[in-house]
C-alpha atoms as a printed R data frame, in Angstrom:
   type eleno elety resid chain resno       x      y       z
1  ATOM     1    CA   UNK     A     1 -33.949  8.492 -41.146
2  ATOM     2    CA   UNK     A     2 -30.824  7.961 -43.318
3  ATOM     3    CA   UNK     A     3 -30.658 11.180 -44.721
4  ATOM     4    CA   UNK     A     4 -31.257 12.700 -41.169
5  ATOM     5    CA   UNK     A     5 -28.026 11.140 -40.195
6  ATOM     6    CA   UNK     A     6 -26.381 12.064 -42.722
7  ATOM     7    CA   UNK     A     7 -26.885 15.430 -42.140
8  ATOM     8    CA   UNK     A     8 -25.997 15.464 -38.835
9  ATOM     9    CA   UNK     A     9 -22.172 13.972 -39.682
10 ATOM    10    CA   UNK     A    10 -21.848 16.351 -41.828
11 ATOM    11    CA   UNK     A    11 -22.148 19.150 -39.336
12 ATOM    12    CA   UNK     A    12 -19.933 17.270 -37.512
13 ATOM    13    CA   UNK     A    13 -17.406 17.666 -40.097
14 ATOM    14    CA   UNK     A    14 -17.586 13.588 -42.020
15 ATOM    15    CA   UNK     A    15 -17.598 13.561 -45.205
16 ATOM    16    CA   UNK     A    16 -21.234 13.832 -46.976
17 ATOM    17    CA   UNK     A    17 -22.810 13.575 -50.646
18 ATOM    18    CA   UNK     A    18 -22.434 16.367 -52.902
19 ATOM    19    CA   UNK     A    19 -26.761 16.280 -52.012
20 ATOM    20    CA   UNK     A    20 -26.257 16.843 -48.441
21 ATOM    21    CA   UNK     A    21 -23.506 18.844 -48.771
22 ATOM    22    CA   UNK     A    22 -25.854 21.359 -51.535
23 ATOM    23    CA   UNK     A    23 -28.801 21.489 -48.971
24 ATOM    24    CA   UNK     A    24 -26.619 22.516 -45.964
25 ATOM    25    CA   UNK     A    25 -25.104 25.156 -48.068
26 ATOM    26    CA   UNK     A    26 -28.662 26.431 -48.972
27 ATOM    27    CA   UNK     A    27 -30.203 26.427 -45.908
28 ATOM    28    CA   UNK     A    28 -26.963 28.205 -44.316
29 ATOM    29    CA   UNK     A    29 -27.223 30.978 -46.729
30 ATOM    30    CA   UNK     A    30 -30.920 31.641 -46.706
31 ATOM    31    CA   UNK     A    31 -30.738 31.936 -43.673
32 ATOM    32    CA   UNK     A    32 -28.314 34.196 -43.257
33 ATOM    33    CA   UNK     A    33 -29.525 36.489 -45.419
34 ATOM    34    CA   UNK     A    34 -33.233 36.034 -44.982
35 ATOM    35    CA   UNK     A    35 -34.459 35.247 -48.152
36 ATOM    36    CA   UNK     A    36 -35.605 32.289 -50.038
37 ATOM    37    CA   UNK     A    37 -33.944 28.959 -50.727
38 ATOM    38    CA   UNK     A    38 -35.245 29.232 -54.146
39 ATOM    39    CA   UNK     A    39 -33.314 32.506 -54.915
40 ATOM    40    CA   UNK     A    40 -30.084 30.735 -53.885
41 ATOM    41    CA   UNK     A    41 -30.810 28.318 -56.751
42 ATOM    42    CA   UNK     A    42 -30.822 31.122 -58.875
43 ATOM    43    CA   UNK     A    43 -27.848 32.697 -58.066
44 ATOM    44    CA   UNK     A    44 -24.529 31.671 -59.831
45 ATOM    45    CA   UNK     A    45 -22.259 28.833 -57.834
46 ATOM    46    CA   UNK     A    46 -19.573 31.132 -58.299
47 ATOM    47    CA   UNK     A    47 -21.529 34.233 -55.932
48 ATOM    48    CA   UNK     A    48 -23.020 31.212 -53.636
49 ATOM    49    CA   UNK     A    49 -19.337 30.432 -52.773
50 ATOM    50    CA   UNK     A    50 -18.378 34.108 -52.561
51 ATOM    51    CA   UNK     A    51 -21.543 34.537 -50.227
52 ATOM    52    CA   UNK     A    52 -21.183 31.714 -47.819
53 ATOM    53    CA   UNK     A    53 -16.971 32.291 -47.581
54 ATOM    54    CA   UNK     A    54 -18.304 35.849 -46.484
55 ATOM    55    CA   UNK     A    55 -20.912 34.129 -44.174
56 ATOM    56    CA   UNK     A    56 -18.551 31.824 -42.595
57 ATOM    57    CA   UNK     A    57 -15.665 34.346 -42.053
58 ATOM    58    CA   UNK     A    58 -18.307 36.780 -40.202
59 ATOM    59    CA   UNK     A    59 -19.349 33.966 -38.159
60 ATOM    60    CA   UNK     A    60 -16.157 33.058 -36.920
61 ATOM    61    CA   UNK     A    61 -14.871 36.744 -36.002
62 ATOM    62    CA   UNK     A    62 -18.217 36.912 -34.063
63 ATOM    63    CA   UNK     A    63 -17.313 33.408 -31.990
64 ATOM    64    CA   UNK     A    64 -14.111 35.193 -31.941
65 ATOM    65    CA   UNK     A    65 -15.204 37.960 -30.293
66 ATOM    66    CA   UNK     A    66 -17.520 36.265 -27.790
67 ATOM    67    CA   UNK     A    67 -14.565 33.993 -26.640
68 ATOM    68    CA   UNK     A    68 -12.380 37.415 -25.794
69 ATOM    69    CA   UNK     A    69 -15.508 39.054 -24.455
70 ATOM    70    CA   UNK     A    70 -16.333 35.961 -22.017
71 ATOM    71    CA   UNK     A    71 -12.299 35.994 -20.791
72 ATOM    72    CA   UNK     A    72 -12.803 39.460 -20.020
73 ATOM    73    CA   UNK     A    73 -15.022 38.827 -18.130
74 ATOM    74    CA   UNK     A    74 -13.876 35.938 -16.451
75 ATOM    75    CA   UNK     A    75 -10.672 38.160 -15.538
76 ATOM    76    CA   UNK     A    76 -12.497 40.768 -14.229
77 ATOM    77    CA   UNK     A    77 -14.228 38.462 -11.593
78 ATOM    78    CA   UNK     A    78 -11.195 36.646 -10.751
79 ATOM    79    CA   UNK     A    79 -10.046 40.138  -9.815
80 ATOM    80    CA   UNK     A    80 -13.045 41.190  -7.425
């Protein structure tokens, strides 16, 4: 149950263990690119950072594009 917790603050954005912080990363980045966590160990830490800056900044131009798509459309039915 501890370690469940713990992974929750961290998503939250509280500090975690290097651990916690590891298995996030991991799961994030299988994820998003569909392959196993095991490959991830293999990769270099150096290309895992590289990967899951490129993950994060793709993510957050897509939120960024759903917030200006959802006041569009907000507008337009203000206007109606």
């Amino acid at each position: 149950m501890k370690k469940k917790r713990m992974i929750k603050d961290a998503f939250i954005g509280k500090s975690t263990n290097p651990k916690i912080a590891s298995l996030i990363a991991v799961y994030m980045l299988s994820k998003a690119l569909a392959i196993s966590p095991l490959e991830i160990y293999k990769m270099p830490v150096s290309l895992v950072k590289d990967l899951l800056t490129v993950h994060y900044t793709v993510e957050e131009r897509k939120a960024e594009e759903m917030d200006k798509i959802q006041k569009q459309a907000e507008r337009a039915k203000h206007v109606r």
